[in-house]
N, C-alpha and C positions, 0 to 999 in steps of 0.2 A: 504494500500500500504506500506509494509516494505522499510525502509531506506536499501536498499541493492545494489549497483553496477549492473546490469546486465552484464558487463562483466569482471570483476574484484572483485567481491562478495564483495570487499571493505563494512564494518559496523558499524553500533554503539559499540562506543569506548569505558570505562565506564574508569573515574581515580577519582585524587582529586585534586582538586584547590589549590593550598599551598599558604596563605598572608607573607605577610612581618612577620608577629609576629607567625608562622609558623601552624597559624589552614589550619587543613585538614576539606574542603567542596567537599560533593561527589556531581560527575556532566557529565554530559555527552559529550562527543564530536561526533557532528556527520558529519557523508563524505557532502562533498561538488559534492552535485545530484541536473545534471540540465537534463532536458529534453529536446533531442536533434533528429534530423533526419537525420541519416548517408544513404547514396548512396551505393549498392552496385555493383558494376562493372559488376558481374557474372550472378545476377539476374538481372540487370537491372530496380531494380527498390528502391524507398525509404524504409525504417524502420526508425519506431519511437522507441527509446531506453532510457530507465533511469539510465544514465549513473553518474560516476564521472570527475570530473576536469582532473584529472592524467589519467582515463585512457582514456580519449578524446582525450590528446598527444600523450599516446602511441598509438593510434590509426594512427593520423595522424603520427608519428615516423618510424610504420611499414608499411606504404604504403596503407593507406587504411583498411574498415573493412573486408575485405575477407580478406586481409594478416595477419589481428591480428586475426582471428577469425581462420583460420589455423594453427595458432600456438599457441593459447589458449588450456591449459587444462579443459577437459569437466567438471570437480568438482566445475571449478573457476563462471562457466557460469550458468546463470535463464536456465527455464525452455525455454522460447522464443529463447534466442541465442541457447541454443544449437539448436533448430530446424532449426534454421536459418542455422547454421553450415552445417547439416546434407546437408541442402537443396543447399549450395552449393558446399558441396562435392560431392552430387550426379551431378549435373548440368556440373564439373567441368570434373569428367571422362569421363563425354559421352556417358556412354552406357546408352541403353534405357532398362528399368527394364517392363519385361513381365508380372510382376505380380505373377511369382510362387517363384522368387530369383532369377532368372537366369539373367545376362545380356547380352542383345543382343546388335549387332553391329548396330551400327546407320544406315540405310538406306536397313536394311533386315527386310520382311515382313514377 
């Protein structure tokens, strides 16, 4: 399991420790990932995500995860959020997808 954000790609940091007597010690800094279960309004139902600290506020900042997840860039996102995304962008428009690309209107057979 990579230390990575799922939606904030947030990562392992690499620097150096600098003492008092100015030795440089290499060392890692890494995100602060807790494992959480956001709600999503559109789907109606939970996701388990491994997220960061920061972007758990911005989460709650922009109104929930469909609203950060709307306005995330799809580079920043795992492989899961993005599906997740797709899945409530489709959900979101309303058309019902035939299966060939085409969208039809809800309630036509």
């Amino acid at each position: 399991m990579s230390r990575r954000c799922e939606l904030t790609g947030k990562a392992v940091q690499f620097g150096n420790k600098v003492s008092h007597s100015n030795r440089k010690t290499r060392t890692r800094f890494l995100p602060n990932l807790v494992q959480v279960t956001l709600i999503s309004d559109v789907l109606e139902r939970a996701v388990r995500l491994r997220v960061s600290a920061a972007a758990l506020r911005s989460v709650e900042h922009r109104g929930g995860l469909d609203n950060f997840l709307a306005k995330a860039r799809d580079e920043e996102l795992s492989g899961e959020a993005l599906a997740l995304k797709r899945e409530i962008e489709k959900k979101q428009d309303g058309g019902a997808d035939d299966g060939r690309g085409l969208l039809m209107p809800t309630g036509v057979s």
